[in-house]
C-alpha positions as CSV (number, residue, x, y, z in Angstrom):
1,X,23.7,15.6,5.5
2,X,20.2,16.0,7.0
3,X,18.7,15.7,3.6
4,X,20.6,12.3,2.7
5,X,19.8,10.7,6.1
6,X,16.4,11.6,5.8
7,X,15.5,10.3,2.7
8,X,17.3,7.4,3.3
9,X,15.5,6.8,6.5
10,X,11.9,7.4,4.4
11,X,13.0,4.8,1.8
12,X,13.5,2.4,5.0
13,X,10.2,3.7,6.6
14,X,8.2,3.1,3.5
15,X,9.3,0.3,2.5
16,X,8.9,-1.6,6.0
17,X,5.5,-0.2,6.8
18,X,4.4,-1.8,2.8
19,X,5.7,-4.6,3.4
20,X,4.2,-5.0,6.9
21,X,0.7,-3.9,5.5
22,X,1.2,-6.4,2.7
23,X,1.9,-9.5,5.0
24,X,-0.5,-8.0,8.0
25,X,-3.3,-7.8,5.6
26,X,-2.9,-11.5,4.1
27,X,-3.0,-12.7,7.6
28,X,-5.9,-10.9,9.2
29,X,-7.3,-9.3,6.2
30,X,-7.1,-6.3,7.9
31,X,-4.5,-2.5,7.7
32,X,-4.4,-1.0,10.8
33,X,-5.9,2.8,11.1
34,X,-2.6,3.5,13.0
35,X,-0.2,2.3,10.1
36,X,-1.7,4.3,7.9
37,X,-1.8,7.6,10.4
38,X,1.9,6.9,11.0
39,X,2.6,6.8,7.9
40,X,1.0,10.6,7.0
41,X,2.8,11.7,10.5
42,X,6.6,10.6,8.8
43,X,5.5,11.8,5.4
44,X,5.2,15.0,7.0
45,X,8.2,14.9,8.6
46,X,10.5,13.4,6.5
47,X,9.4,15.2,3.4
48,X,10.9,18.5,4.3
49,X,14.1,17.3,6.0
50,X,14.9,14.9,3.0
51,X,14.8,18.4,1.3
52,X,12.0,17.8,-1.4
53,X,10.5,21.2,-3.1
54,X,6.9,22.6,-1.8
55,X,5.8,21.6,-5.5
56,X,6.3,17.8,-4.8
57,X,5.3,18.1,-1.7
58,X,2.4,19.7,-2.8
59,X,1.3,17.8,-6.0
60,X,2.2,14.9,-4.2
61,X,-0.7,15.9,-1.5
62,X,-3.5,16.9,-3.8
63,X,-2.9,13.8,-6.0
64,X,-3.1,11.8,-2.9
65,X,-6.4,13.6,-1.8
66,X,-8.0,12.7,-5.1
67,X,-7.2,9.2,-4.7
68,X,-9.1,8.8,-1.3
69,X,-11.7,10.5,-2.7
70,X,-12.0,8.0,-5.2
71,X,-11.2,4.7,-2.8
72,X,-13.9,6.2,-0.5
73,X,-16.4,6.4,-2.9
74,X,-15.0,2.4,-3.9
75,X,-15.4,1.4,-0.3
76,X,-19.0,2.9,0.0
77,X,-19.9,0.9,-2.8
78,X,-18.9,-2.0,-1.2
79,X,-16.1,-2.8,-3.9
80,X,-12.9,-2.3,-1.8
81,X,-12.0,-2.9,2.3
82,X,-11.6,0.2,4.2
83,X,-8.2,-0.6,4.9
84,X,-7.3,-0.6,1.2
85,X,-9.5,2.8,0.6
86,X,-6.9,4.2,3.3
87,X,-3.9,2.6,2.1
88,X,-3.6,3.5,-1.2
89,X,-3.8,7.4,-0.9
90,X,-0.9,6.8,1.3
91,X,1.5,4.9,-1.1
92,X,0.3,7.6,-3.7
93,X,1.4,10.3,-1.0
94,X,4.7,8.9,-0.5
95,X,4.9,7.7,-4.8
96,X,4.5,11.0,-5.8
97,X,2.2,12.3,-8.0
98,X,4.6,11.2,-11.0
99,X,4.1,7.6,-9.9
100,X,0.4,7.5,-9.1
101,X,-1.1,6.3,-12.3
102,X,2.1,3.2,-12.3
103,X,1.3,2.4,-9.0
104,X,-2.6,1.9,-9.7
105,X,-1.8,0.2,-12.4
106,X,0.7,-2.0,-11.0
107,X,-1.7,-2.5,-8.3
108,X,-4.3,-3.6,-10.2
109,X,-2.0,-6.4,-12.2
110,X,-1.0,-7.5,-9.3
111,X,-4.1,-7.5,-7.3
112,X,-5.6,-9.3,-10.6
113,X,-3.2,-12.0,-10.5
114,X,-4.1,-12.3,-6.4
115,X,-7.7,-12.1,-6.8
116,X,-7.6,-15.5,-9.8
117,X,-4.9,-17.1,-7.6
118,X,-7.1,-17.1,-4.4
119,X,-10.4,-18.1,-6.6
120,X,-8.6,-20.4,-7.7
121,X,-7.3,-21.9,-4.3
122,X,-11.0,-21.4,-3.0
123,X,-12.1,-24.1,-4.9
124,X,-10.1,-26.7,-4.2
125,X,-10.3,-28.5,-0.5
126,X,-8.6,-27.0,2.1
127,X,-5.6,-28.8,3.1
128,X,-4.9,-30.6,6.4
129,X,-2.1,-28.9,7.7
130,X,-3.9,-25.6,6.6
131,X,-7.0,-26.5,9.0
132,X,-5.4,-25.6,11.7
133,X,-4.2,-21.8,11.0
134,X,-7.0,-19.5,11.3
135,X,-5.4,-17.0,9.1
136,X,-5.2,-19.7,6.2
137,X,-8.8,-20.7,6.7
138,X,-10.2,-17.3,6.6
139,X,-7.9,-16.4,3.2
140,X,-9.0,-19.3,1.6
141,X,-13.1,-19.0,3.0
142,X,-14.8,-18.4,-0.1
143,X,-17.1,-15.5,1.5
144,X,-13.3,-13.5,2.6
145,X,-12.5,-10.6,0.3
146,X,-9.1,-10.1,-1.3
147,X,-6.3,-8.6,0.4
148,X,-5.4,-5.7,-1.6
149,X,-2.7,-4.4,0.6
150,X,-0.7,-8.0,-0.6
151,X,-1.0,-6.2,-3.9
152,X,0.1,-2.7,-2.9
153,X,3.1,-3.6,-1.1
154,X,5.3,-5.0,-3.8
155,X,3.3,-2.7,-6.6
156,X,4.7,0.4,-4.4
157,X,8.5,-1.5,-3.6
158,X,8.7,-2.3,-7.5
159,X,8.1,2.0,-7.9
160,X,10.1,3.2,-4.7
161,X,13.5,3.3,-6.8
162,X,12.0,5.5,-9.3
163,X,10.4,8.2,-6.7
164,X,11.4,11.6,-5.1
165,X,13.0,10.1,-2.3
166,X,15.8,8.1,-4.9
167,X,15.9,11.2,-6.2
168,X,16.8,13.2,-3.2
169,X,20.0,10.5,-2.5
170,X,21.3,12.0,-5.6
């Protein structure tokens, strides 16, 4: 029972914290240090009581680690947001180490699509109505970066029926 309610409760965990860092980063073009630290603390706990194997667990882990090795070497070059460098080792944790390459890629179609949509809005006039909202003006400044966790949130909900935690409701 512990096992079913757990990994039922990770699925919702997951799932909510994406999303939030998804819509949190289009808004303030920023993923909170504490998000991301929460969502380590509730991997940790929920991985064992939703009853997945040390060898997920652990592949899942060292997969992970790789990643932020990678993003952090991204982020010194200036390429990616330190959010997003954070962020996506995270997903990758909670993904699996079966779902790391789909989720990077999914990421990256995603984010692609993002990154021409917002160019593309960039060079048109700013609307009116849009004046007014500070979080539309500073998405749509031409100097702003791209919000990568807009891309990372549905690319890791599109994957989430596919990983270990499904898996563990079975």
């Amino acid at each position: 029972m512990i096992s079913t309610s757990a990994a039922w409760l990770a699925l919702f965990v997951f799932a909510g914290a994406m999303t939030y860092a998804g819509i949190r980063d289009v808004v303030t073009m920023t993923i909170s240090n504490r998000l991301v630290v929460s969502l380590v603390i509730a991997f940790a706990l929920l991985a064992p009581a939703a009853g997945l194997d040390l060898a997920t667990v652990t592949s899942s882990v060292l997969v992970a680690s790789a990643v932020l090795a990678c993003t952090f070497v991204l982020f010194a070059a200036g390429w990616i947001g330190g959010g997003d460098a954070k962020l996506l080792p995270v997903a990758v944790l909670w993904l699996g180490a079966d779902l790391a390459l789909p989720f990077i890629l999914y990421t990256s179609v995603i984010g692609a699509a993002l990154t021409v949509g917002l160019l593309q809005l960039r060079r048109v006039p700013l609307p009116l109505v849009l004046k007014k909202n500070a979080w539309a003006k500073r998405l749509l400044d031409r100097e702003t970066g791209i919000p990568y966790g807009a891309a990372m949130a549905p690319a890791a909900l599109l994957l989430l029926p596919e990983s270990h935690w499904c898996s563990a409701l079975l």
